[in-house]
C-alpha positions in Angstrom: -264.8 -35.2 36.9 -266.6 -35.9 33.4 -266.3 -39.1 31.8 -265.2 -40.1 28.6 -267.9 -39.2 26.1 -269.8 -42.5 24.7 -270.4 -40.2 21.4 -266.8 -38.1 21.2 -267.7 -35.7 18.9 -264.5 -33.4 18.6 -260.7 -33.9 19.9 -258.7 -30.7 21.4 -254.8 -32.3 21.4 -251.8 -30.8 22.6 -248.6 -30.5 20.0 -245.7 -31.2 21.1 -245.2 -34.1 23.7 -248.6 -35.3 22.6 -248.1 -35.7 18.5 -244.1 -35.2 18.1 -241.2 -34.6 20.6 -238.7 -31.8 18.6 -239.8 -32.5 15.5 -240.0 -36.0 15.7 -243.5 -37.7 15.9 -244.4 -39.9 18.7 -244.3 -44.2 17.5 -248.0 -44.9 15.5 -249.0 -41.2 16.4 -249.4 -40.2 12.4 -251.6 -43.6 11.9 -253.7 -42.6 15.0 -254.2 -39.3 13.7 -255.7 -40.0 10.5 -258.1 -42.6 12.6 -259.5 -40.1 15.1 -260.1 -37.8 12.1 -262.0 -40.4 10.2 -264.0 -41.0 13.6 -264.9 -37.3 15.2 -266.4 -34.5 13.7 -263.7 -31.9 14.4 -260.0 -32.0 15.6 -258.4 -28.8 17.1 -255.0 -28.4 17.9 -254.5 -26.3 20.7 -250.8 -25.2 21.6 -249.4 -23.0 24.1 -246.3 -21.9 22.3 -245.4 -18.5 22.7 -242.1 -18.1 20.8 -243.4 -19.2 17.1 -246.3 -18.1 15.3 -249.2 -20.2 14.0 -248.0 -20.2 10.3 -244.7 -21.4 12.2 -246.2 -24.0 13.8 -248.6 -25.5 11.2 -245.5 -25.8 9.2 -243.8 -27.6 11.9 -247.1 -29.9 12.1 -247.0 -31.0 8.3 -243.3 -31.7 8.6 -244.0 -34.0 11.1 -246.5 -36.1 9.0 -250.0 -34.8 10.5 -252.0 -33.4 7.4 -253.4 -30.0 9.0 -255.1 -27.0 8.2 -254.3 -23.4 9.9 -257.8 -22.9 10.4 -257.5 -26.1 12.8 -254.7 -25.0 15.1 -255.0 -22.6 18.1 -252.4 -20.5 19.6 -253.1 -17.8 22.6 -251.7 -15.0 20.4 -255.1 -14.7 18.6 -256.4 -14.3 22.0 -254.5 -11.7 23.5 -255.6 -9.8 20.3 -259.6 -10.5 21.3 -259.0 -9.4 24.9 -256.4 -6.3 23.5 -259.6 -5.3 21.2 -262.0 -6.1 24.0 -260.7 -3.9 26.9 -259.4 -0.9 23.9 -255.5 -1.3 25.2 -254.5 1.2 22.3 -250.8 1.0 23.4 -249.2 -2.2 23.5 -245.6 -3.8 25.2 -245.1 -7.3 23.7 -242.6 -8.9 24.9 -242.7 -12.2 22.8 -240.4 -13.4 20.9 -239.6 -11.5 17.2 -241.4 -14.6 15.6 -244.5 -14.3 17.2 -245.1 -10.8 16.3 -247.0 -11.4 13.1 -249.6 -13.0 15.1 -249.8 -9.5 16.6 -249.6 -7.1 14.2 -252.9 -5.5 14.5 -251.9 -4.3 18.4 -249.8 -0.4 18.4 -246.5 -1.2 19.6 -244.4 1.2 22.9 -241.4 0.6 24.3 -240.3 -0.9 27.7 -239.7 2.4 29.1 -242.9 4.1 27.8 -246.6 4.3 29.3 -248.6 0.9 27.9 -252.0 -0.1 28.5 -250.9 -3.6 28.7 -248.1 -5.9 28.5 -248.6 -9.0 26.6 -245.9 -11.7 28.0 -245.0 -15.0 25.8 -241.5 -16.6 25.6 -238.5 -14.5 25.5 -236.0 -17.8 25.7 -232.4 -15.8 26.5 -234.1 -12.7 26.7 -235.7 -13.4 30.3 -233.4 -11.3 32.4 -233.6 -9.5 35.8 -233.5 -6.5 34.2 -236.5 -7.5 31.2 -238.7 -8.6 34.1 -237.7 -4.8 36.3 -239.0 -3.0 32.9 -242.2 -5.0 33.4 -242.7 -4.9 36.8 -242.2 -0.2 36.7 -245.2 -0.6 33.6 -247.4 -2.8 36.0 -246.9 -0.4 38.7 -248.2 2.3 36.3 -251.0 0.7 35.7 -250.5 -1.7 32.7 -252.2 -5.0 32.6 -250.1 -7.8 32.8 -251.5 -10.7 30.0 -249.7 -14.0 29.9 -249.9 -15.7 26.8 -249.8 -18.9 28.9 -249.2 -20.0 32.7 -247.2 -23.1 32.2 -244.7 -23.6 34.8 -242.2 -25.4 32.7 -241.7 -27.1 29.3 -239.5 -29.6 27.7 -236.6 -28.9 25.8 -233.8 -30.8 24.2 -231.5 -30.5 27.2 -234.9 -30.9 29.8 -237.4 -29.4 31.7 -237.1 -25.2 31.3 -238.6 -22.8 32.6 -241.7 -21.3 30.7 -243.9 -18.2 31.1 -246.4 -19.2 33.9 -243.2 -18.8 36.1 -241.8 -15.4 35.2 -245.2 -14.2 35.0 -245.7 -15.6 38.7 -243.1 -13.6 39.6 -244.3 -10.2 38.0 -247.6 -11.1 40.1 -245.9 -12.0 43.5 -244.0 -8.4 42.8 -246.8 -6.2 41.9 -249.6 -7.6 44.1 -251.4 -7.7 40.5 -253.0 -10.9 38.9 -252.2 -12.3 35.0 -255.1 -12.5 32.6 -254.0 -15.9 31.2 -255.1 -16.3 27.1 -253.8 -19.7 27.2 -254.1 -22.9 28.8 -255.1 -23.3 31.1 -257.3 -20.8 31.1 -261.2 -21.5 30.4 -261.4 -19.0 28.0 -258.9 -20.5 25.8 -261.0 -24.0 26.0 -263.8 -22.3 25.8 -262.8 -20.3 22.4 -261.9 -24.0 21.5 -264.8 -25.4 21.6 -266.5 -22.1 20.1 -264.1 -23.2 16.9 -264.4 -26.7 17.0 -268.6 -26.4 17.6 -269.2 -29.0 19.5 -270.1 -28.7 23.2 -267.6 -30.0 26.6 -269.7 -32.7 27.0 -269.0 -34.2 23.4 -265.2 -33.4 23.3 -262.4 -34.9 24.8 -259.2 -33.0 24.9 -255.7 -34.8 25.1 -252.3 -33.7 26.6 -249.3 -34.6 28.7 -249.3 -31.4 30.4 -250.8 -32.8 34.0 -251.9 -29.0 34.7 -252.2 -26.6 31.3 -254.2 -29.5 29.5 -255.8 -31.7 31.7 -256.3 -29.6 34.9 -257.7 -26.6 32.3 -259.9 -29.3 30.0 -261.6 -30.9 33.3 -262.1 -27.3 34.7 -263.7 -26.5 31.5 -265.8 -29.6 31.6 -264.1 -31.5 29.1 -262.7 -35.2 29.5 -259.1 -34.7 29.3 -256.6 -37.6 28.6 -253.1 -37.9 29.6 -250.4 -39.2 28.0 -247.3 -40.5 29.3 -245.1 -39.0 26.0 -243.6 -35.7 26.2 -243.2 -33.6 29.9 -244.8 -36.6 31.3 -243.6 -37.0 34.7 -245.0 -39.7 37.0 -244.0 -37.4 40.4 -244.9 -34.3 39.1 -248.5 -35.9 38.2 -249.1 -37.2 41.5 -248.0 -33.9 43.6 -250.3 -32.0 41.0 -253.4 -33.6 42.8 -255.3 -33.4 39.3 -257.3 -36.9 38.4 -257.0 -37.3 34.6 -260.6 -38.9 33.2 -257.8 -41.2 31.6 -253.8 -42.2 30.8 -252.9 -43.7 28.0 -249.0 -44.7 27.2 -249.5 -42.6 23.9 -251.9 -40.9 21.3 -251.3 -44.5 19.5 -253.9 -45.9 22.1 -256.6 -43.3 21.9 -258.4 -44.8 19.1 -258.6 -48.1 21.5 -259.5 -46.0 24.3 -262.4 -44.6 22.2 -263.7 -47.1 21.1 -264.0 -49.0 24.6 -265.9 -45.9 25.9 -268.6 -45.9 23.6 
């Protein structure tokens, strides 16, 4: 497992759970923010929401407090464009949500009952049905690769823990006998296309999250030190059946700075 970094160069964080909870950010989060940037190099912020787009969420960011450029926050939509181009998928099924679509523009657009190439699959909220999922499953069968935005088994919502797209696209797999290519966490790709835009190797970043499995489990099979906090999804239970050893756990953000600083 890698150890904290005694020269932490760059800082991946999560969003939400990590910085804010709906909207709201987390008690001396802001104030810790604006001391890690003063301290590393480069700050990323990588997300795995796949129901808002980037412009979206950057606004969401500012609103919150957290002075932020778009350049600095990563979303697996500009990835499923890179792998889209990379493999020439010329026809296209999104089924994401009608915000996320600008994110996406560039891919050609079919229908559900048409021949695709691929099917890019983000969060469809109330639009996750049996019969959605049936569409998905006949293109798979045809031959369309299935690409999952993110694998996240669940999220937190207002009203609790949900659903989120690693489990429908489970299903689709467990159905098809075909395996996701996963564009977001946690994926190494994603963390490594991170640390590509960030610039700064694993061994000199440290990436923080309360996500025991998308953030940590993907940043320490990356390489990278990866921090959990106990804001957000945070679930004592759910971190100890997980198996995953974080490098650290802090109560919040607010006590990364400390943590830092100790480490070097």
């Amino acid at each position: 497992m890698p150890d904290l970094p005694a020269d932490c160069r760059a800082l991946l964080l999560d969003i939400e759970g990590v910085l804010y909870v709906h909207g709201e950010p987390i008690a001396g989060a802001v104030e810790a923010f604006e001391s890690l940037r003063d301290r590393v190099e480069s700050v990323r912020l990588v997300t795995n929401t796949s129901s808002i787009s980037r412009r979206a969420v950057v606004d969401r960011v500012r609103r919150a407090g957290f002075e932020v450029t778009p350049d600095e926050v990563l979303t697996p939509a500009a990835m499923a464009v890179r792998h889209c181009r990379m493999m020439g998928h010329e026809k296209v099924n999104l089924m994401v949500a009608k915000s996320l679509r600008e994110d996406l523009e560039e891919i050609a657009l079919v229908g559900t009952d048409e021949q695709t190439d691929a099917i890019v699959l983000g969060d469809l909220g109330p639009m996750f049905s049996a019969e959605t999922l049936n569409h998905a499953f006949r293109q798979i069968m045809n031959g369309a690769e299935l690409i999952a935005l993110q694998h996240n088994r669940y999220w937190e919502r207002a009203d609790g823990l949900a659903l989120d797209v690693g489990a429908y696209s489970a299903a689709l797999e467990y159905a098809s006998g075909h395996e996701a290519v996963v564009v977001g966490k946690p994926s190494v790709r994603f963390f490594e296309m991170a640390l590509a835009d960030a610039g700064i190797p694993a061994g000199a970043t440290v990436m923080v999250g309360d996500d025991i499995e998308g953030d940590v489990g993907g940043g320490l099979e990356s390489g990278i030190a990866s921090v959990l906090v106990r804001t957000g999804k945070y679930r004592p239970d759910l971190v100890a059946e997980s198996g995953i050893e974080p490098t650290a756990t802090i109560e919040s953000i607010a006590d990364l700075p400390g943590l830092l600083e100790a480490s070097q």
